[in-house]
C-alpha positions as CSV (number, residue, x, y, z in Angstrom):
1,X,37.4,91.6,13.3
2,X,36.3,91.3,17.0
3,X,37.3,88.3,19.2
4,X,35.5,87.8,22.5
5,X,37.7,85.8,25.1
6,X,35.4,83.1,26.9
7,X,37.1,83.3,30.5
8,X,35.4,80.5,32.0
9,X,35.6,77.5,30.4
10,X,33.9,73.9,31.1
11,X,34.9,72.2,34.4
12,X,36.2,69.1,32.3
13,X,38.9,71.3,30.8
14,X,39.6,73.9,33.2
15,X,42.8,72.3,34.4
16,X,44.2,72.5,30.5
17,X,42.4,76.2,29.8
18,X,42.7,78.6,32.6
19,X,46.3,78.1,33.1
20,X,46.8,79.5,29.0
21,X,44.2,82.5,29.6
22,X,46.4,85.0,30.3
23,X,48.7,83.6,27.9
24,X,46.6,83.9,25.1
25,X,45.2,87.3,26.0
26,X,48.4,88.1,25.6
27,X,49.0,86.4,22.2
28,X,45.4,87.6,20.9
29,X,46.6,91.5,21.4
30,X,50.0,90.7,19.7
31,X,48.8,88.4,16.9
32,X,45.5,91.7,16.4
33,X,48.2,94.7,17.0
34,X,47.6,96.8,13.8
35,X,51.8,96.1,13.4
36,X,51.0,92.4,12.7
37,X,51.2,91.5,9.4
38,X,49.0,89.2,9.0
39,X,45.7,89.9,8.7
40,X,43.1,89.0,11.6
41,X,40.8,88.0,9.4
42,X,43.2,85.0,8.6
43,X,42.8,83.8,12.6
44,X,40.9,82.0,14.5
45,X,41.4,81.1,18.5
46,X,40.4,78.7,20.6
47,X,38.3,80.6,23.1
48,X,36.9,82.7,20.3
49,X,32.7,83.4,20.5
50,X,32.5,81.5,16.6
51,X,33.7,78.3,17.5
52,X,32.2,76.9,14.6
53,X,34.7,79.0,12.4
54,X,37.4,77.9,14.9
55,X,36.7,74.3,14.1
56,X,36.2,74.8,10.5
57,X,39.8,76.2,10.2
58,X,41.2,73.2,12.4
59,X,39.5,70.5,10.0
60,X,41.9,68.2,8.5
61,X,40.9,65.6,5.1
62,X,40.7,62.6,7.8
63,X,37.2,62.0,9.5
64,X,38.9,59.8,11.9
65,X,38.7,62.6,14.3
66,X,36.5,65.6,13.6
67,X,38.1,69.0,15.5
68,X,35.1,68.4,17.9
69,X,36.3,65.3,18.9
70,X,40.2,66.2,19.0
71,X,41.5,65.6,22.5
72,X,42.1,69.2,24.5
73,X,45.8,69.1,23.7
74,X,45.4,68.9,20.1
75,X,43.7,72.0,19.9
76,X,45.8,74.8,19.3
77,X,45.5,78.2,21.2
78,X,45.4,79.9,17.6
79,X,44.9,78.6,13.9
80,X,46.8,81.1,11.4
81,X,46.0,81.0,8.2
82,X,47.6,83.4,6.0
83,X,46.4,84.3,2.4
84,X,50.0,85.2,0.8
85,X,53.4,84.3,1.0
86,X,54.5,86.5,4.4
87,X,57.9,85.5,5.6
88,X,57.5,88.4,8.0
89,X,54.3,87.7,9.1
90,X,55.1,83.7,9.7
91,X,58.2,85.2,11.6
92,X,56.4,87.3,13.9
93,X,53.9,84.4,14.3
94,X,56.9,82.5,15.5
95,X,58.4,85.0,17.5
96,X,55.5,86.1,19.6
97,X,54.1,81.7,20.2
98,X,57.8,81.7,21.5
99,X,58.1,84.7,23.7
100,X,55.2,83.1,25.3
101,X,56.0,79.7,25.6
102,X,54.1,78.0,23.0
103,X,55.2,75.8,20.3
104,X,54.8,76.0,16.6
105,X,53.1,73.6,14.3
106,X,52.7,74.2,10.4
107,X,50.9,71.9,8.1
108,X,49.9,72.6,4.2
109,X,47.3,70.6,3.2
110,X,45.5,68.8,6.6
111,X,46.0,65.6,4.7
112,X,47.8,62.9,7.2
113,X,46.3,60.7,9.6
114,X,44.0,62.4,12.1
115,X,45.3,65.4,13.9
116,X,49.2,64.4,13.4
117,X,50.0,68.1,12.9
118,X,48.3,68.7,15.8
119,X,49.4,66.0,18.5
120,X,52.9,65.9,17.0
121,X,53.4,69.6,18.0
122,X,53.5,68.6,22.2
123,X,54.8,66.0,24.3
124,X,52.5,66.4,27.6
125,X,49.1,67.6,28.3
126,X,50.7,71.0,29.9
127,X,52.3,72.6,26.5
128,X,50.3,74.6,24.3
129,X,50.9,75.6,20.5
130,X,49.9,77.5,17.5
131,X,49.3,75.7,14.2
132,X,49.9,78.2,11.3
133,X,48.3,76.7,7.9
134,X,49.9,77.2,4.8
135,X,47.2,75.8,2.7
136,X,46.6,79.6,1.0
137,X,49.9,79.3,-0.4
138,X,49.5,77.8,-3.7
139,X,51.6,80.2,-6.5
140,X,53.6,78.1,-8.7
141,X,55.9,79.0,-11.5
142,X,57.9,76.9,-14.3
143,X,60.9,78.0,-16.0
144,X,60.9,76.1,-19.0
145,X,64.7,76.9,-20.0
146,X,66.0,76.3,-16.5
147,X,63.7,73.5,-16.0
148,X,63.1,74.1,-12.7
149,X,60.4,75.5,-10.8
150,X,59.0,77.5,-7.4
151,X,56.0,76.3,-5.9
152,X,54.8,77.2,-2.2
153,X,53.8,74.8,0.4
154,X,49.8,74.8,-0.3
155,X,50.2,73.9,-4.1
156,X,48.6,70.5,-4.6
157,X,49.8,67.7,-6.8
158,X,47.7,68.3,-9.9
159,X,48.3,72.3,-10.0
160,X,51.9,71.7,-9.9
161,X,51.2,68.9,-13.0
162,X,48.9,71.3,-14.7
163,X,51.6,73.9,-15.2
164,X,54.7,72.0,-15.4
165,X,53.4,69.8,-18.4
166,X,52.5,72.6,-20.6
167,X,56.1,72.5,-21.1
168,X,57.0,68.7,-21.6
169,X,58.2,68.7,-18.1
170,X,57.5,66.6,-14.3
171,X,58.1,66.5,-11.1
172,X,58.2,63.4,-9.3
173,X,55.3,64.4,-7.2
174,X,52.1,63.3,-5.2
175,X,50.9,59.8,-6.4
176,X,47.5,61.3,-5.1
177,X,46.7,64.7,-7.2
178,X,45.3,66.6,-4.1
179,X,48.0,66.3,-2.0
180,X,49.9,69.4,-1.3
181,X,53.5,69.4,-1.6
182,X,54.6,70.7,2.1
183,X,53.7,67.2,4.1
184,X,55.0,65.5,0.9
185,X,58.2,67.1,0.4
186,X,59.5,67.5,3.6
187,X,58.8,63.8,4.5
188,X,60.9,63.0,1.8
189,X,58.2,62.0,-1.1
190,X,57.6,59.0,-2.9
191,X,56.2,60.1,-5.7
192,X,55.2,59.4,-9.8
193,X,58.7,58.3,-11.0
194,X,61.2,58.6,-7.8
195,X,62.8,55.5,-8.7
196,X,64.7,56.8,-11.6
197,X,64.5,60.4,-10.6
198,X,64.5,60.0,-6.9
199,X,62.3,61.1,-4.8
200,X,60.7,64.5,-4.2
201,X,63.3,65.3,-1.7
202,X,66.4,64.5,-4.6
203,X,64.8,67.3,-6.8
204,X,64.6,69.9,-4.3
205,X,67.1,72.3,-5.6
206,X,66.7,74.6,-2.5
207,X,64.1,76.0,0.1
208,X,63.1,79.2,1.6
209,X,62.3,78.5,6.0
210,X,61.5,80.2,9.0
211,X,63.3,79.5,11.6
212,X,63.0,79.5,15.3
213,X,64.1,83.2,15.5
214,X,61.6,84.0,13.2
215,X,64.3,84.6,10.6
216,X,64.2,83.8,6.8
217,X,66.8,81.4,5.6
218,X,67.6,80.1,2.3
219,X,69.3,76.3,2.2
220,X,70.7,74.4,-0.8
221,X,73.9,72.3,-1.3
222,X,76.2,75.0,-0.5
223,X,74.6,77.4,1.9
224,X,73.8,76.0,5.6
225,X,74.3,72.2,3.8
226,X,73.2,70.9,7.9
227,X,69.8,72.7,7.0
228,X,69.4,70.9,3.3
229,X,69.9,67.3,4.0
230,X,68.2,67.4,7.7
231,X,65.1,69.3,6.1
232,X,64.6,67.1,3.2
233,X,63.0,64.4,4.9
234,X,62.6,65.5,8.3
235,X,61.7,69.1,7.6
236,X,58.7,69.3,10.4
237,X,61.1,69.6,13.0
238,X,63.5,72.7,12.0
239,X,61.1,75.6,11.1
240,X,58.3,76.8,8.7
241,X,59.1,76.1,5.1
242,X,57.8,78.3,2.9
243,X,59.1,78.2,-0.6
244,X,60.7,75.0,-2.2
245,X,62.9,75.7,-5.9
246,X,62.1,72.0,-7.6
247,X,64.2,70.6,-10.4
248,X,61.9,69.3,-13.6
249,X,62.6,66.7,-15.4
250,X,61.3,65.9,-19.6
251,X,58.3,63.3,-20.1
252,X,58.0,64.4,-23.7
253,X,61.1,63.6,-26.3
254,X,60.9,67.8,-27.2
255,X,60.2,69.9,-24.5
256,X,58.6,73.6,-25.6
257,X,59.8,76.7,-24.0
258,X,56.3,78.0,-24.9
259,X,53.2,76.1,-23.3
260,X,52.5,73.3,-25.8
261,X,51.3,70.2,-24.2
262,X,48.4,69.5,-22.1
263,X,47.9,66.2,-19.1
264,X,45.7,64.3,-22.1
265,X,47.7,64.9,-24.8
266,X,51.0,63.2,-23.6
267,X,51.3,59.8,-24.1
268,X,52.7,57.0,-21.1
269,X,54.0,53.9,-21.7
270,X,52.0,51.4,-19.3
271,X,50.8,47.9,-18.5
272,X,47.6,47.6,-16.3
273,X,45.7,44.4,-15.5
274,X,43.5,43.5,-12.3
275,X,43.6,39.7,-10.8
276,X,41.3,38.0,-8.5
277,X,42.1,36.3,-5.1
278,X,43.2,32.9,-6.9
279,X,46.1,34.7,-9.0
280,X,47.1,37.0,-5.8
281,X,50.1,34.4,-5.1
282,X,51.5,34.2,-8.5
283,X,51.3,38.0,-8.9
284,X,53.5,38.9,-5.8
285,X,56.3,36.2,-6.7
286,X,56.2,37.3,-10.2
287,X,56.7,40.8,-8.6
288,X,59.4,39.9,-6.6
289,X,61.2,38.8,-9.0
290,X,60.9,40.7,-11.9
291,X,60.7,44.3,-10.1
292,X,64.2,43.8,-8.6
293,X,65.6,43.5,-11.8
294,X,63.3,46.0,-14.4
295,X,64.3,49.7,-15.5
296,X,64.8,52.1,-13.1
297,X,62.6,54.0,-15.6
298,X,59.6,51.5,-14.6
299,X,58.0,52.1,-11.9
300,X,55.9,48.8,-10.6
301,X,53.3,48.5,-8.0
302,X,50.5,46.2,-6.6
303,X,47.8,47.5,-5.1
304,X,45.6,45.5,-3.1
305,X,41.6,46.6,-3.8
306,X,38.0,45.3,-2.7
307,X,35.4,45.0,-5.4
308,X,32.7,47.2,-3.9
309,X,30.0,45.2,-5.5
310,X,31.4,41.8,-4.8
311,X,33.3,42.2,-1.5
312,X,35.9,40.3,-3.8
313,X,39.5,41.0,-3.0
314,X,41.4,42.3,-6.1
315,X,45.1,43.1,-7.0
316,X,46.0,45.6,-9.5
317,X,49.3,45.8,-11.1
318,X,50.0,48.7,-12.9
319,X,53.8,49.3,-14.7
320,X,54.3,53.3,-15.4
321,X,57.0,54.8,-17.4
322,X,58.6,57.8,-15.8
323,X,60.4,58.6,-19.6
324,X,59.0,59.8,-22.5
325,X,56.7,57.8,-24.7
326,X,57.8,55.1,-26.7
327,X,61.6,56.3,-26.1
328,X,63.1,53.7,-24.2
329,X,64.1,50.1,-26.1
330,X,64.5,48.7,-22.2
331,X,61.0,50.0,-21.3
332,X,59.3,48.5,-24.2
333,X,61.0,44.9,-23.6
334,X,60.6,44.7,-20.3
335,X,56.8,46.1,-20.0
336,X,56.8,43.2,-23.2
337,X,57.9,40.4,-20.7
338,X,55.0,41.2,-18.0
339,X,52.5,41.3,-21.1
340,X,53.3,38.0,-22.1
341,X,53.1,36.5,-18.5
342,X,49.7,38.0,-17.5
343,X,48.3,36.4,-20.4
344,X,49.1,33.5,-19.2
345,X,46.7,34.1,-16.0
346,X,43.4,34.9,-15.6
347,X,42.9,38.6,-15.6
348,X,39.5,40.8,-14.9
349,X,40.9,43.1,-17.2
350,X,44.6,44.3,-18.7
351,X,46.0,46.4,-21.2
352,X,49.3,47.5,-22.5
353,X,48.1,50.1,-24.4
354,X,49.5,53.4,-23.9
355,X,47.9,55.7,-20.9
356,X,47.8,59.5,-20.8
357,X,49.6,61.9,-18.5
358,X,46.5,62.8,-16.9
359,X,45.7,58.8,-16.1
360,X,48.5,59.1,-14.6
361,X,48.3,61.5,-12.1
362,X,44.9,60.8,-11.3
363,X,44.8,57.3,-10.8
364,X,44.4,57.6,-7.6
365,X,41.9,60.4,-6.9
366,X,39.0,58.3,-7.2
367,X,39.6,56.4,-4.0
368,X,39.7,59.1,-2.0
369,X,36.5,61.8,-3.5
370,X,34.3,61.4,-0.9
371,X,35.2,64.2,2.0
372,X,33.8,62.0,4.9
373,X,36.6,59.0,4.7
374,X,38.6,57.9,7.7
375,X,41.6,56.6,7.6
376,X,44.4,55.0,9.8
377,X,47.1,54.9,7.8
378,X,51.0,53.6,8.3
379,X,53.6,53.2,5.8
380,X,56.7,50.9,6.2
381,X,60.1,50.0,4.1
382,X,60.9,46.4,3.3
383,X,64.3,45.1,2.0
384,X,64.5,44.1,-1.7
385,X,64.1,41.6,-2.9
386,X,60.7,40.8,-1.3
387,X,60.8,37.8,1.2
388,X,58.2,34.9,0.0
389,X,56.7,34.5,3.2
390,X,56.0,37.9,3.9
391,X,54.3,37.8,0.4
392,X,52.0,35.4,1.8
393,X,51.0,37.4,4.8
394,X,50.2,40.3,3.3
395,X,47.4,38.2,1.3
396,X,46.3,36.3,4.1
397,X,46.0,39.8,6.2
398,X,44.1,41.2,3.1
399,X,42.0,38.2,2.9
400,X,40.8,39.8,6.8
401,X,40.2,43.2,5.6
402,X,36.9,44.4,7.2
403,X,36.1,48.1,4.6
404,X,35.9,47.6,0.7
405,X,37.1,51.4,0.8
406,X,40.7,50.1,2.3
407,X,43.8,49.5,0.5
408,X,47.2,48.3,0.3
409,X,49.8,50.1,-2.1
410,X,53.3,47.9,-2.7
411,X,55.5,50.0,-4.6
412,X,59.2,51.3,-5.6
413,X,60.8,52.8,-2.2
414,X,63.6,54.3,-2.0
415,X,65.7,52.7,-4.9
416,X,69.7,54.3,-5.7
417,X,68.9,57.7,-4.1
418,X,71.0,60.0,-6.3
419,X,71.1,62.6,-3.0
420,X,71.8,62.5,0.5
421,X,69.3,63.8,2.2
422,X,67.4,62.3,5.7
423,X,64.9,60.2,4.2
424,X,67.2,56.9,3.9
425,X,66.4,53.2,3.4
426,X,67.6,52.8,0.4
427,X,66.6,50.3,-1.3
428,X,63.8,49.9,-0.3
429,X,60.3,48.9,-1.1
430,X,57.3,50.6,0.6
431,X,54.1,49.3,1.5
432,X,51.3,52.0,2.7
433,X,48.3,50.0,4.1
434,X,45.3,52.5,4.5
435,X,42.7,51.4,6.5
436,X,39.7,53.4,5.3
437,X,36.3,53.5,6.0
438,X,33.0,55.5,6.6
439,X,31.9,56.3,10.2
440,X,28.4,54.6,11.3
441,X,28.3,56.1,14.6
442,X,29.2,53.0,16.6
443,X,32.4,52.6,18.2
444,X,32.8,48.8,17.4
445,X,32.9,49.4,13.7
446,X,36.2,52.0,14.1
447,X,37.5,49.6,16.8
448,X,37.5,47.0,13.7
449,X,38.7,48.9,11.2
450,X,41.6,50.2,13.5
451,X,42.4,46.6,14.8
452,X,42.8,45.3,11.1
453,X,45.7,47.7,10.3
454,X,47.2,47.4,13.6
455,X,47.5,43.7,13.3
456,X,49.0,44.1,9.9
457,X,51.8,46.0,11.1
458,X,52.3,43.7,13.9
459,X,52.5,40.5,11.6
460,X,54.7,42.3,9.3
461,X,56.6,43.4,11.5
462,X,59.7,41.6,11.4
463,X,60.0,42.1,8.1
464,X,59.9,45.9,8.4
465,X,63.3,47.9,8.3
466,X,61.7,51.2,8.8
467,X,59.1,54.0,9.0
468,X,57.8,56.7,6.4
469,X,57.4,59.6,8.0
470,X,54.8,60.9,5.6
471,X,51.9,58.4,6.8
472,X,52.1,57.3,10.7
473,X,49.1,56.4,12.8
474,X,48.2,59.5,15.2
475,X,50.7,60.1,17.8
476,X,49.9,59.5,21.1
477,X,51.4,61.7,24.1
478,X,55.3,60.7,25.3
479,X,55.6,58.6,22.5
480,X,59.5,59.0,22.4
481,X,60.0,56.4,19.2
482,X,57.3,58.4,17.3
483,X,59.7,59.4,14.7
484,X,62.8,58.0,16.0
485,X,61.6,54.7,14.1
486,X,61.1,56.9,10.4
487,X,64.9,57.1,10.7
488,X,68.0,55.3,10.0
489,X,70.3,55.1,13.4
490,X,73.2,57.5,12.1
491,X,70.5,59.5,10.1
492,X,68.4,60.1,13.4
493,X,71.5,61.4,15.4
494,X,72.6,63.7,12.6
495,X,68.7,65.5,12.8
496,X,69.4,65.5,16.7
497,X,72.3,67.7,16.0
498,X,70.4,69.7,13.4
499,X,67.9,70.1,15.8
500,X,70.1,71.4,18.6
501,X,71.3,74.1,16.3
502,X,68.5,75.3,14.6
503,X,66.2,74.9,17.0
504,X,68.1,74.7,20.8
505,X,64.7,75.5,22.1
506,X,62.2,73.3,20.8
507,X,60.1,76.0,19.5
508,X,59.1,73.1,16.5
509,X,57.8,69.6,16.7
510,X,60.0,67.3,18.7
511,X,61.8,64.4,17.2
């Protein structure tokens, strides 16, 4: 592949470009050498003659900002996208940003708000950065006996369900089935079942990273410990991950050691009903009392909806089983006691019949299928139980919502983590608000949708004990509490000293 270097660039930008010219000429013959191992074809650069392929590498799931529109620090000198798992090619990648002065950003899937793999990488408008994406790295492998399994960074949600449940067996994974596992894992991840099996981070057996010397490293509980529990939730910031080892757990009474089972053939134990404005009040203090005190095998959540058609505000509740079907006496009387109390209310629809496995891990597609979405996303912990007033403000701040696209999900936090590990807060209960919405080309309508969620986390606000790192609003430039507030106080000093060892000089994101 040929590259031509554009060396004159556009007067607006010449104060961030022509300073990183001779830098990336420099970077382009080392990243093309015939020794690299990674192919050219899997690069794009910045000052490349196809900028349209440049941009189309850099696009992220978020239309909030397009590439186009990405500020001139957001853009990385070089997009690397390799098609295999390449320790040694992400470690020369490393290597040679570093010799030259330029950090390191990775990112799986593009999936968080905005460019936040992008912006997060710098702290002022004079550093520069390459943003490898591991998106091509998708192989993922069950062993039934073990019940475990290996899965690379770019494996989404429902191709890590698809394999592991031919065998009886789950992760607690992605609530959202296109989510890849890199962003969610190393976050710490919330996902289908954490509160009895913990989150994604408490089933990570192990992990395979590059580091800042462009080594391969293998952590767990007993090799480089620092590296395990700083990684697990606030992974961004020590190196390139590139292979997690995942523990699986049974959502079938008889697991198979041959493929047996398929997403629609295993059965869930669930309630699901949908309420109107008037019932929104009785919901979340029946909520906040009974979730407290229900199975740890239960997970319960609200989610706050707008009838498209209506512009009505709705809240579903939905109760999931994260054990096998019809197993669990404590499941069966407790999902029996929120049956009998939303029939005393007046529900748009409920059930307590049974769901499928593949219900369950799809749920939550349908919100997000259309590609041209924006969102402006934050997620925040709250102390259990929750506090009646703050109940109330979260329905008066939905009653304000401007997009029938946005939601709210209340759910399970972090609840009796059985690891230690850097995500923290527990318990906890975690409320994501996504503000959500199609572009119309006027800045007044993005201003509004914007505005809506930043309110909400200002009036909630003093109820907030913390931040999940896994959905932030884009980062803006020297904002030193960025992910200082995603952390507990002795949690956040620990990944400082992490850092300093692992990474003394800031080749990786800064915390």
């Amino acid at each position: 592949m040929k590259f031509t270097i554009i060396l004159s660039v556009v007067a607006a930008a010449a104060s961030f470009a022509a300073a990183d010219v001779a830098t990336q000429d420099k970077v382009f013959k080392a990243y093309t050498s015939p020794s690299f191992a990674i192919s050219s074809a899997d690069i794009q650069f910045r000052h490349q003659s196809n900028k349209n392929a440049y941009y189309g590498a850099l696009k992220t799931f978020n239309n909030l900002i397009t590439p186009k529109e990405f500020p001139k620090t957001a853009q990385p000198l070089a997009i690397i996208r390799p098609s295999k798992a390449n320790n040694k090619g992400i470690g020369q990648v490393v290597k040679t940003a570093k010799k030259h002065g330029l950090r390191v950003s990775a990112r799986s899937g593009g999936y968080q708000s905005g460019y936040s793999s992008n912006m997060a990488a710098i702290d002022n408008k004079k550093q520069d950065f390459v943003l490898v994406d591991l998106s091509k790295l998708n192989k993922v492998k069950v062993d039934p006996k073990r019940r475990t399994a290996t899965a690379e960074p770019g494996v989404t949600g429902l191709e890590l369900y698809t394999e592991t449940i031919k065998y009886g067996l789950h992760f607690a994974g992605p609530h959202t089935s296109r989510v890849t596992l890199g962003g969610f894992l190393l976050q710490g991840g919330m996902g289908i079942g954490s509160r009895l099996h913990g989150a994604g981070v408490d089933n990570i057996l192990g992990f395979d990273i590059v580091t800042q010397d462009g080594r391969t490293v293998y952590a767990d509980a007993k090799s480089n410990k620092d590296l395990f529990y700083a990684v697990r939730g606030g992974g961004q910031f020590f190196g390139v991950v590139t292979k997690f080892y995942l523990r699986l757990v049974p959502i079938v009474k008889n697991p198979s050691l041959t493929p047996k089972y398929d997403a629609k053939s295993v059965k869930i134990d669930q309630v699901f009903a949908i309420f109107d404005r008037p019932q929104a009040s009785d919901l979340l203090s029946f909520y906040g009392k009974y979730d407290p005190k229900a199975p740890k095998a239960l997970e319960n959540k609200v989610i706050f909806v707008v009838d498209a058609a209506t512009n009505n505000k709705q809240y579903l509740f939905a109760s999931v089983s994260a054990v096998p079907f019809n197993s669990s006496t404590a499941v069966q009387k407790s999902q029996a006691q929120i049956t009998k109390w939303y029939k005393t209310l007046p529900t748009n629809f409920a059930t307590s019949d049974p769901s499928d496995y593949q219900g369950v891990i799809s749920g939550s597609d349908a919100g997000w299928a259309d590609s041209d979405l924006s969102y402006y996303a934050e997620d925040v912990w709250f102390k259990v139980p929750l506090d009646p007033k703050l109940q109330q403000i979260l329905v008066k701040q939905w009653d304000k919502v401007p997009s029938a696209l946005s939601s709210m999900a209340l759910n399970t936090g972090t609840w009796d983590a059985p690891t230690k590990n850097a995500l923290g807060f527990d318990r906890s209960y975690s409320l994501c608000i996504y503000s959500v919405w199609k572009r119309n080309g006027t800045e007044a309508w993005d201003h509004k949708n914007k505005a809506w969620a930043d309110e909400t986390l200002k009036a909630i606000k003093p109820y907030t004990l913390g931040y999940y790192a896994n959905e932030l609003r884009p980062k803006k430039l020297q904002d030193r509490n960025y992910w200082e507030k995603c952390y507990e106080k002795k949690t956040y000093k620990t990944l400082k000293v992490t850092k300093n060892k692992w990474d003394p000089k800031n080749v990786f994101k800064s915390l």
